[in-house]
N, C-alpha and C positions, 0 to 999 in steps of 0.2 A: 338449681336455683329455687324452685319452686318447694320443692320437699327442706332448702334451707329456710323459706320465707315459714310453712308452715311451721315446722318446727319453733323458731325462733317465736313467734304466737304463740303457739303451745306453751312457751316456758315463760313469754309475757302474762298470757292469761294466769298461769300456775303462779305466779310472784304479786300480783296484784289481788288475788282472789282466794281469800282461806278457803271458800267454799267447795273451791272446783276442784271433781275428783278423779281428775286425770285424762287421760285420752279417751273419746267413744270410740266403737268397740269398731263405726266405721272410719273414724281416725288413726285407731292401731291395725287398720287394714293395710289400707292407705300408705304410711311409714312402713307396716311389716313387706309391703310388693318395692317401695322406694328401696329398702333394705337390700334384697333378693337384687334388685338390678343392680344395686351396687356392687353387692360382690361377684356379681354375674360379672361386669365392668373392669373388677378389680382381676378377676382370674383370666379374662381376656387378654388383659392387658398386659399381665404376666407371660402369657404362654405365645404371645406376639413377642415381646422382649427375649424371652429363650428362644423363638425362632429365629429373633435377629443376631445374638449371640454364638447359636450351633453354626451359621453360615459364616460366621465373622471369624469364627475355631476353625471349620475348614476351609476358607481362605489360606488363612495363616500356617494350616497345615501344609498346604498345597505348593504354595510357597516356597516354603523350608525344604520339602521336597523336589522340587525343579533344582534351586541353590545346593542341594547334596547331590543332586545328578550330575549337576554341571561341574562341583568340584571332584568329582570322582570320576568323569569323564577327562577332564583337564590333569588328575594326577594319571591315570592310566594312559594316554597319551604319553607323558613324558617317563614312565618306567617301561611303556613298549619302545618307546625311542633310546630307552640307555639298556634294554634288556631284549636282545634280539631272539634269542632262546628260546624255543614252544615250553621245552618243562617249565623254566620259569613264570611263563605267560599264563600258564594253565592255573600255577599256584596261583597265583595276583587274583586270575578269573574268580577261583573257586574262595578265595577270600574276599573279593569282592562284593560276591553272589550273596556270602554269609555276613557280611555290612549290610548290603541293602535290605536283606532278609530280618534283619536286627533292626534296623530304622524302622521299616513296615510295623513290626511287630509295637515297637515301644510308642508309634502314631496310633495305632489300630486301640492301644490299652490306653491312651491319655482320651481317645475320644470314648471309648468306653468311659472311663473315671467321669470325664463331663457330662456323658445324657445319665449318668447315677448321680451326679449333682443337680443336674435339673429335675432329674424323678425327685429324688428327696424334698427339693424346695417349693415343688407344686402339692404334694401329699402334706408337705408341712402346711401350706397353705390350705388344702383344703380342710384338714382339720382345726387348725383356727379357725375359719369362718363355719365351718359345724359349730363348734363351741359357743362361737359368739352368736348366730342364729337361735338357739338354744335360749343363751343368757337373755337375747335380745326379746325374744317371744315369751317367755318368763316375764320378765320385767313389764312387758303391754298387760299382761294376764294379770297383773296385781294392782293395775290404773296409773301407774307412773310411766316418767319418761324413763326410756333408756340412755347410758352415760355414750357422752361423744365418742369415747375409745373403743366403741363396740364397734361404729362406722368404720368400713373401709378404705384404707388409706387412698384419696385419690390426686389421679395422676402418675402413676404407677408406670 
């Protein structure tokens, strides 16, 4: 609230005032540490949401997994009950084995796929706010404000 109160002053003064030539050099301090914690803020805020998300994935994994145990328990029950036979049983087993072994696998590579979508989406982040840091410290360095859009989105 306060880096928005300054701000909005800054751009007061600058619209009422031809003479004034931008921010002092302890006002682009100032905004450039406001800056920093914002996207300090923004990237927290991020990587608190993908922890809440990774636990949410396996939840939902875990899940699906208990529900595949239980139906695979409940079909082998009723094929040991029509199928009294060890050779038969063995087969079931050993197809069975290679079901579970299948589901593991294609759980094990979806959560993989997901922590390479969260990599992705913080790296992406963190190079945007490189960029815009950049732009933003540039922009103090020539006495002007810098544009809203360089601000990190908050509430994130």
């Amino acid at each position: 609230m306060k880096l928005l109160s300054t701000l909005l002053t800054m751009m007061f003064l600058m619209s009422c005032s031809k003479a004034w030539t931008g921010p002092s050099s302890a006002e682009g301090k100032k905004l450039l540490e406001h800056f920093r914690k914002a996207q300090t803020s923004e990237l927290k805020a991020m990587l608190h949401q993908q922890d809440l998300d990774l636990k949410e994935f396996k939840k939902t994994q875990k899940t699906a997994k208990s529900e595949k145990k239980a139906a695979e328990t409940e079909a082998r029950h009723k094929f040991f009950a029509e199928h009294p036979k060890s050779a038969e049983r063995r087969v079931y087993v050993k197809e069975y084995v290679k079901r579970m072994q299948d589901f593991d696998k294609e759980q094990d590579a979806a959560l993989k796929a997901h922590r390479e979508e969260t990599r992705i989406a913080r790296e992406a982040l963190l190079k945007k706010q490189s960029e815009n840091r950049k732009t933003f410290e540039d922009v103090l360095k020539k006495g002007t404000l810098p544009e809203e859009s360089l601000w990190p989105v908050s509430g994130r």
